[in-house]
ROGUMI-378788 format. One record per atom (N, C-alpha, C): residue in three letters; y, x, z. Coordinates in steps of 0.2 Angstrom, whole numbers, plus 5000, padded with zeros to 4 digits. Layout:
N
AlaYXZ
...
# end
This chain:
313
Unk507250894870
Unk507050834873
Unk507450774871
Unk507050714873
Unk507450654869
Unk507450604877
Unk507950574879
Unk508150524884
Unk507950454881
Unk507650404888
Unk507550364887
Unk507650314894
Unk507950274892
Unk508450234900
Unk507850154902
Unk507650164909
Unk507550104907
Unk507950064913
Unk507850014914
Unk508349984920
Unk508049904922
Unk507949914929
Unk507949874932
Unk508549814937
Unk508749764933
Unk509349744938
Unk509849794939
Unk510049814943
Unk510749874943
Unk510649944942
Unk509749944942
Unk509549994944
Unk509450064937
Unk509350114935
Unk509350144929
Unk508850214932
Unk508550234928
Unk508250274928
Unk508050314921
Unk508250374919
Unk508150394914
Unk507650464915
Unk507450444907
Unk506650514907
Unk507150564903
Unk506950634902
Unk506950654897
Unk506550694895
Unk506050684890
Unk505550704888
Unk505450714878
Unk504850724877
Unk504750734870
Unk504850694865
Unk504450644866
Unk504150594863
Unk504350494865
Unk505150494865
Unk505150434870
Unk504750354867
Unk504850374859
Unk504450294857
Unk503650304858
Unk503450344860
Unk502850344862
Unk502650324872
Unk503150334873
Unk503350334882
Unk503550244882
Unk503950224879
Unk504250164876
Unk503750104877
Unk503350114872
Unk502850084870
Unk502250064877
Unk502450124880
Unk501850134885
Unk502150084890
Unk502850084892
Unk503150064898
Unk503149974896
Unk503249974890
Unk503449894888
Unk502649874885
Unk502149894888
Unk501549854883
Unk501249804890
Unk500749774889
Unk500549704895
Unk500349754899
Unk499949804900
Unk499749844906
Unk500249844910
Unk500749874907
Unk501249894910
Unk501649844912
Unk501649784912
Unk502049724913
Unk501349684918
Unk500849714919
Unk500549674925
Unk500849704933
Unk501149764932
Unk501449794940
Unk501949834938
Unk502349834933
Unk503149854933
Unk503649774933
Unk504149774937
Unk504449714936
Unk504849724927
Unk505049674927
Unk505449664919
Unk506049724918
Unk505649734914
Unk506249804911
Unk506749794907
Unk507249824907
Unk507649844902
Unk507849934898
Unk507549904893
Unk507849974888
Unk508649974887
Unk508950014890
Unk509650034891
Unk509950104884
Unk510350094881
Unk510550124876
Unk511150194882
Unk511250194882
Unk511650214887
Unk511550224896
Unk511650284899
Unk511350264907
Unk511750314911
Unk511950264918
Unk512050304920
Unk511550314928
Unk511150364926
Unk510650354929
Unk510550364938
Unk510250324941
Unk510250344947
Unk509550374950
Unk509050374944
Unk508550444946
Unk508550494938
Unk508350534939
Unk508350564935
Unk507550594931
Unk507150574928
Unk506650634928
Unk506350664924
Unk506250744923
Unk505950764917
Unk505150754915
Unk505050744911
Unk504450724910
Unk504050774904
Unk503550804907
Unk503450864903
Unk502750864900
Unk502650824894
Unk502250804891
Unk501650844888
Unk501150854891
Unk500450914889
Unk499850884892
Unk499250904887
Unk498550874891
Unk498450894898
Unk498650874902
Unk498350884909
Unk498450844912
Unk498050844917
Unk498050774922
Unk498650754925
Unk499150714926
Unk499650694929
Unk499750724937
Unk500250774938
Unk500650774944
Unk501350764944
Unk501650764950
Unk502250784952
Unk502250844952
Unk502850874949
Unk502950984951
Unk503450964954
Unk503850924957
Unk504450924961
Unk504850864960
Unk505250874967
Unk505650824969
Unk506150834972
Unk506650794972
Unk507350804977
Unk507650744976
Unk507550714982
Unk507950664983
Unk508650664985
Unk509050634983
Unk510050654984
Unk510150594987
Unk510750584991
Unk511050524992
Unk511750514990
Unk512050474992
Unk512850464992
Unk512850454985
Unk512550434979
Unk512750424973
Unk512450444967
Unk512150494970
Unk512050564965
Unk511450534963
Unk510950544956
Unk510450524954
Unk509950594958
Unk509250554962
Unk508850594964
Unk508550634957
Unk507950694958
Unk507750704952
Unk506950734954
Unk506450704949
Unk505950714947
Unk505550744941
Unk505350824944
Unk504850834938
Unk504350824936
Unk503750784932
Unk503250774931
Unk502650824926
Unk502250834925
Unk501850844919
Unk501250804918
Unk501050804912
Unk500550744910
Unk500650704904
Unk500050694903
Unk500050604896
Unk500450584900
Unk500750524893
Unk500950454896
Unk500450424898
Unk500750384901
Unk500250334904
Unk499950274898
Unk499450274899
Unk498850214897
Unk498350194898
Unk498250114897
Unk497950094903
Unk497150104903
Unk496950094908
Unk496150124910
Unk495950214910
Unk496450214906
Unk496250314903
Unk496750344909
Unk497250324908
Unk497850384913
Unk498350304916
Unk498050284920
Unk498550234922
Unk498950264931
Unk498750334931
Unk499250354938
Unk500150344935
Unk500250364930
Unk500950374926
Unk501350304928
Unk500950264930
Unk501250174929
Unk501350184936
Unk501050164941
Unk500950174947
Unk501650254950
Unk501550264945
Unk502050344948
Unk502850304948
Unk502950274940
Unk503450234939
Unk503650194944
Unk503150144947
Unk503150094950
Unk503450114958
Unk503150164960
Unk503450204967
Unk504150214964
Unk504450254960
Unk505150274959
Unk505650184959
Unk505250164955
Unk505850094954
Unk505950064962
Unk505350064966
Unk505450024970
Unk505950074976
Unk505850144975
Unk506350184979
Unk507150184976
Unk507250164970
Unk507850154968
Unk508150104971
Unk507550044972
Unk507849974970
Unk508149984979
Unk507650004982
Unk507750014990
Unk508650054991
Unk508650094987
Unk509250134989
Unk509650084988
Unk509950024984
Unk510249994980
Unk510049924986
Unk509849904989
Unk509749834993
Unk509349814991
Unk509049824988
Unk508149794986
Unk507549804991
Unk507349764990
Unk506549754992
Unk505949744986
Unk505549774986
Unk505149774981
Unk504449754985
Unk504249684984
Unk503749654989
Unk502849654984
Unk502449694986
Unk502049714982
Unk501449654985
Unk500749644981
Unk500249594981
Unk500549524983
Unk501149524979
Unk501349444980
Unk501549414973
Unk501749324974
Unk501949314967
Unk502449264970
Unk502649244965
Unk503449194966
Unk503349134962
Unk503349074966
Unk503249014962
Unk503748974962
Unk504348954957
Unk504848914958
Unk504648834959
Unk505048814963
Unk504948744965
Unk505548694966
Unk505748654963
Unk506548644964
Unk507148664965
Unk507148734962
Unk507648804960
Unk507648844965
Unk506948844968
Unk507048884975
Unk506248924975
Unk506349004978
Unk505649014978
Unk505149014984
Unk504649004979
Unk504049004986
Unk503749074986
Unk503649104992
Unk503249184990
Unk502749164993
Unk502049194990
Unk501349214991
Unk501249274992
Unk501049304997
Unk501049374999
Unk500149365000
Unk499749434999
Unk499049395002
Unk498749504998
Unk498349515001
Unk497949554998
Unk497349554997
Unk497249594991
Unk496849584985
Unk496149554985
Unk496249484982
Unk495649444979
Unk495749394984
Unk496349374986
Unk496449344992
Unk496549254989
Unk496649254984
Unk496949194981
Unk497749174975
Unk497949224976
Unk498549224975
Unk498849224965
Unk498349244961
Unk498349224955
Unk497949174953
Unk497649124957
Unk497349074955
Unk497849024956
Unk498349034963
Unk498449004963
Unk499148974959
Unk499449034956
Unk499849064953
Unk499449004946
Unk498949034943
Unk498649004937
Unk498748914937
Unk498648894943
Unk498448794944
Unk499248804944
Unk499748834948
Unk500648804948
Unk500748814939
Unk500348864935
Unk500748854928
Unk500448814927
Unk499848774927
Unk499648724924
Unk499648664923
Unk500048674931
Unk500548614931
Unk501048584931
Unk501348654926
Unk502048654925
Unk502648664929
Unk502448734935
Unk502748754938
Unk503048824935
Unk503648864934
Unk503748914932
Unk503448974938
Unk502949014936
Unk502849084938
Unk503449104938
Unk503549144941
Unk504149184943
Unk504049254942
Unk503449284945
Unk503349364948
Unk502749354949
Unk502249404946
Unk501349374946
Unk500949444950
Unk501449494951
Unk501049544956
Unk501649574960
Unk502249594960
Unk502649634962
Unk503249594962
Unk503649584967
Unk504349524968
Unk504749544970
Unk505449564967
Unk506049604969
Unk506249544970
Unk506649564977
Unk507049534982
Unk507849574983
Unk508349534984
Unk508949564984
Unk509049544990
Unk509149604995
Unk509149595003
Unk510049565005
Unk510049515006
Unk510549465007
Unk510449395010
Unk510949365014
Unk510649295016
Unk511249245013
Unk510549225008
Unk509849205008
Unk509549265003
Unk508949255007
Unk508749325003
Unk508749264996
Unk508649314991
Unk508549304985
Unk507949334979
Unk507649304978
Unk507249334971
Unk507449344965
Unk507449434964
Unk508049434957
Unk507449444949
Unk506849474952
Unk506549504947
Unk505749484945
Unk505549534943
Unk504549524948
Unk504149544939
Unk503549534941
Unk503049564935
Unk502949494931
Unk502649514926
Unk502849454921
Unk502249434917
Unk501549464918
Unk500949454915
Unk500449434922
Unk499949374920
Unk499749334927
Unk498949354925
Unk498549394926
Unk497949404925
Unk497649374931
Unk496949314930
Unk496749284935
Unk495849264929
Unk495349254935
Unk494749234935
Unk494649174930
Unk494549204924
Unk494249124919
Unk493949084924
Unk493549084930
Unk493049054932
Unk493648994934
Unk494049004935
Unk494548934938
Unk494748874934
Unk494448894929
Unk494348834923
Unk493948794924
Unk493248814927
Unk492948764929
Unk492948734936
Unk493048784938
Unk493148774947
Unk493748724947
Unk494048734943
Unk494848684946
Unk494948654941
Unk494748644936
Unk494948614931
Unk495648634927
Unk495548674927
Unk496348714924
Unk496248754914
Unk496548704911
Unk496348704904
Unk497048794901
Unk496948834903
Unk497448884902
Unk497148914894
Unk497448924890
Unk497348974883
Unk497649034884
Unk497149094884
Unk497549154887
Unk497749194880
Unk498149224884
Unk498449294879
Unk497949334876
Unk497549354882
Unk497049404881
Unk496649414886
Unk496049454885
Unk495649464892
Unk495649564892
Unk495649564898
Unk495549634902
Unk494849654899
Unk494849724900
Unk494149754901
Unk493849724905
Unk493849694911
Unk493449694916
Unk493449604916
Unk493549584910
Unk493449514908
Unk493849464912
Unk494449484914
Unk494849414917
Unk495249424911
Unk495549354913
Unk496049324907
Unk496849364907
Unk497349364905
Unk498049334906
Unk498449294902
Unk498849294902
Unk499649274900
Unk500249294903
Unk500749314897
Unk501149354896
Unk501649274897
Unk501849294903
Unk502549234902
Unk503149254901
Unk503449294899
Unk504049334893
Unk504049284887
Unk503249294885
Unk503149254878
Unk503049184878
Unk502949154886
Unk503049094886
Unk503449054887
Unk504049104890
Unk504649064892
Unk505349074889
Unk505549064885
Unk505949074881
Unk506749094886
Unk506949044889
Unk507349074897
Unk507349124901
Unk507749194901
Unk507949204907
Unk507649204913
Unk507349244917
Unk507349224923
Unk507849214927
Unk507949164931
Unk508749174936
Unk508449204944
Unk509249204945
Unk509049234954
Unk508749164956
Unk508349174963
Unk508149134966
Unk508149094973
Unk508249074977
Unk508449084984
Unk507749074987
Unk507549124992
Unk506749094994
Unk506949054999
Unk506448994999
Unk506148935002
Unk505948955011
Unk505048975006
Unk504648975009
Unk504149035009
Unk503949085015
Unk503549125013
Unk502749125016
Unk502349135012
Unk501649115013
Unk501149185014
Unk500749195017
Unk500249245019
Unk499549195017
Unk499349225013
Unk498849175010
Unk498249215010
Unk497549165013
Unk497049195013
Unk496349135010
Unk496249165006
Unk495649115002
Unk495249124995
Unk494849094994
Unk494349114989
Unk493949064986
Unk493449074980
Unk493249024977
Unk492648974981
Unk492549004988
Unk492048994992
Unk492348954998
Unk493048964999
Unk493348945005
Unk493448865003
Unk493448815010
Unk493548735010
Unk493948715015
Unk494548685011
Unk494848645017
Unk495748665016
Unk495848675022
Unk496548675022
Unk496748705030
Unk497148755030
Unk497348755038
Unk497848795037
Unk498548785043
Unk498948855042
Unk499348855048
Unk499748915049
Unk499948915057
Unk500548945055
Unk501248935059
Unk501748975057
Unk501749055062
Unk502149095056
Unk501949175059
Unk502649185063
Unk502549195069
Unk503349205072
Unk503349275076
Unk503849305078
Unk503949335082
Unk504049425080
Unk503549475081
Unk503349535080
Unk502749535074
Unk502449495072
Unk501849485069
Unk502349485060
Unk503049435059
Unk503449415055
Unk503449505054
Unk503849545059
Unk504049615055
Unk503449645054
Unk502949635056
Unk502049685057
Unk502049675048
Unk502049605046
Unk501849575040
Unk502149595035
Unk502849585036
Unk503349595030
Unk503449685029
Unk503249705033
Unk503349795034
Unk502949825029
Unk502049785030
Unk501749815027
Unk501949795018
Unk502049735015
Unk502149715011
Unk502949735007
Unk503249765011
Unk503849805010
Unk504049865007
Unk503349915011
Unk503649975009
Unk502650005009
Unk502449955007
Unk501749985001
Unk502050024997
Unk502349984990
Unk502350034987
Unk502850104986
Unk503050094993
Unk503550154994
Unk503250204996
Unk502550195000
Unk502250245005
Unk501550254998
Unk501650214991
Unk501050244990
Unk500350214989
Unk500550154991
Unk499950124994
Unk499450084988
Unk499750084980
Unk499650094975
Unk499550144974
Unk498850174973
Unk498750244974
Unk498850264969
Unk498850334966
Unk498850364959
Unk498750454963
Unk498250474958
Unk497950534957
Unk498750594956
Unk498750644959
Unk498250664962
Unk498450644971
Unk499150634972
Unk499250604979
Unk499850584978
Unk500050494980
Unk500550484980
Unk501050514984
Unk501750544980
Unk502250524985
Unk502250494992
Unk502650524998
Unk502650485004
Unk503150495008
Unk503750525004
Unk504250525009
Unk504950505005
Unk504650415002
Unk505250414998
Unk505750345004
Unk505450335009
Unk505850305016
Unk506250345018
Unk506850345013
Unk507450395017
Unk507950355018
Unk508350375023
Unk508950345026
Unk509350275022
Unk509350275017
Unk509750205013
Unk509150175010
Unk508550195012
Unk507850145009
Unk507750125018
Unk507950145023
Unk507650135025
Unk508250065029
Unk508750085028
Unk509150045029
Unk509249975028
Unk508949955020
Unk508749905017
Unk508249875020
Unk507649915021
Unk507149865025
Unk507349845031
Unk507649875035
Unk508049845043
Unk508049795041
Unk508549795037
Unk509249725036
Unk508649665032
Unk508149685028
Unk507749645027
Unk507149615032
Unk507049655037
Unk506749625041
Unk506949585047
Unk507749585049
Unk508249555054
Unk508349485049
Unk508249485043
Unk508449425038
Unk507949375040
Unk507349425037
Unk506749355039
Unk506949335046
Unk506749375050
Unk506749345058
Unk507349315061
Unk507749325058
Unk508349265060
Unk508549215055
Unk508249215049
Unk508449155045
Unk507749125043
Unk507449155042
Unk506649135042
Unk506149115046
Unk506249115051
Unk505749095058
Unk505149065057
Unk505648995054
Unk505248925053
Unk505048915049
Unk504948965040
Unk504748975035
Unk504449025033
Unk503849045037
Unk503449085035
Unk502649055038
Unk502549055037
Unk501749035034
Unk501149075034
Unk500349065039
Unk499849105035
Unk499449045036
Unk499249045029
Unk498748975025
Unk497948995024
Unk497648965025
Unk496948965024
Unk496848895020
Unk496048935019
Unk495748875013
Unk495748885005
Unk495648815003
Unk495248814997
Unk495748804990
Unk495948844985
Unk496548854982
Unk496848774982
Unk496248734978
Unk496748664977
Unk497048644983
Unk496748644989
Unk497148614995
Unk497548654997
Unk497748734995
Unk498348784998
Unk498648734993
Unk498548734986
Unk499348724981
Unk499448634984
Unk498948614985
Unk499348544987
Unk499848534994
Unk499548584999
Unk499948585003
Unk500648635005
Unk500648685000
Unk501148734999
Unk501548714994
Unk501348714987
Unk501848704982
Unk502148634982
Unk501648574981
Unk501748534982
Unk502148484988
Unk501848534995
Unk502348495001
Unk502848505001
Unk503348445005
Unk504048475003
Unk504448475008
Unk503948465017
Unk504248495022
Unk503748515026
Unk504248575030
Unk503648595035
Unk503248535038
Unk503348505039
Unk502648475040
Unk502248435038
Unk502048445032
Unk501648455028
Unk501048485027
Unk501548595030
Unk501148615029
Unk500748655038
Unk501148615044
Unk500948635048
Unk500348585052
Unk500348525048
Unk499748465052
Unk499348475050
# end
């Protein structure tokens, strides 16, 4: 078998398997960069999951698992293809569960159906589920020369102020917003299923940096919605919300065949989300947000506002 390291911010995870330029190819190509945060290929690892990967034509499972604590790299065995997209895409999704349980043992949060919009060095998070508005509106901030940050998945490093360290890096969104909003976007490419993207790796020649988040948004809207409205979320509702977008990808909630993992909220994953939920609710109270309406008037009054009252009138 040959080793292959990838790493996440602090985090490392090594395969070893057959074939890793073929494994390689698979983790670093745009599928994979639509709901993997930004990888690193590491030459050296010291890893903190371990997993073997046992490469034959069968459908993809887990044959086992052990999670360890106190230091020790947990360990997974798999069998199956690699992953590829449309054909065998649970492999991605498998990966995606382990990084975010890494990132968890390590002080991360891994906030899934969201994206990150920088706004005067600071981020704005969109949370919202799916088809809810969220790479439309993603698409109008880069076209107005806003930096995308994180276009499906948004790692947070649980500290006050929280921070945004990471997040996915390919923005796939409805060509129809070209005509709806006038958004003149040249894509990278288009899906099978006819939406557009762009690879912002490729467009941005910079680094992402850490980021401090601002503002958090719960966004609900659509090509049909009109108007503008929003309420601040406070209280029990704040941890209801941020729970579920927390610890999705932990319990699974990006499904993959043939049944996601679901008991990867163990003690030091579980810990992180405490401490990330005590963050919001006492340092975030008065910045947190659920918007309604029609994407131009959410981007006008969220990216563009530049105080809470803005976006609370």
């Amino acid at each position: 078998m040959q080793s292959l390291c990838i790493s996440v911010i602090d985090s490392a995870i090594q395969i070893e398997t057959e074939n890793i330029e073929e494994l390689r190819a698979s983790l670093t190509s745009v599928f994979a960069k639509r709901y993997l945060p930004r990888l690193k290929i590491l030459d050296e690892c010291r890893p903190d999951v371990m997993i073997y990967w046992i490469n034959r034509d069968v459908k993809f499972r887990v044959l086992t698992h052990n999670l360890i604590s106190h230091g020790l790299p947990s360990l997974f065995i798999v069998e199956g293809r690699y992953p590829a997209a449309y054909s065998n895409e649970s492999p991605f999704f498998f990966i995606l569960q382990i990084i975010a349980y890494v990132l968890g043992k390590k002080g991360y949060v891994v906030l899934t159906d969201s994206v990150t919009i920088e706004r005067d060095g600071k981020a704005l998070i969109f949370l919202g589920y799916p088809h809810s508005g969220k790479s439309s509106i993603s698409a109008v901030a880069f076209y107005r020369g806003f930096k995308v940050y994180a276009t499906e998945n948004t790692v947070l490093r649980v500290a006050k102020p929280l921070k945004v360290v990471n997040g996915t890096s390919v923005l796939v969104y409805d060509p129809a917003i070209k005509n709806l909003y006038n958004v003149k976007i040249a894509p990278d490419g288009t899906t099978r299923h006819g939406y557009e993207y762009i690879d912002l790796e490729t467009r941005d020649a910079d680094p992402p940096r850490e980021l401090e988040v601002d503002k958090i948004f719960l966004i609900h809207s659509g090509f049909t919605c009109k108007g503008f409205s929003a309420s601040p979320v406070t209280g029990r509702k704040i941890r209801k919300t941020l729970w579920y977008f927390s610890t999705s990808l932990l319990k699974g909630v990006d499904y993959y065949e043939p049944q996601p993992l679901d008991n990867l909220v163990t003690e030091e994953v579980a810990k992180t989300l405490q401490s990330f939920l005590e963050i919001v609710e006492e340092n975030y109270r008065d910045r947190v947000f659920e918007v309604f309406g029609s994407i131009p008037e959410i981007f006008e009054n969220t990216v563009l506002g530049s105080r809470p009252a803005d976006i609370c009138n």
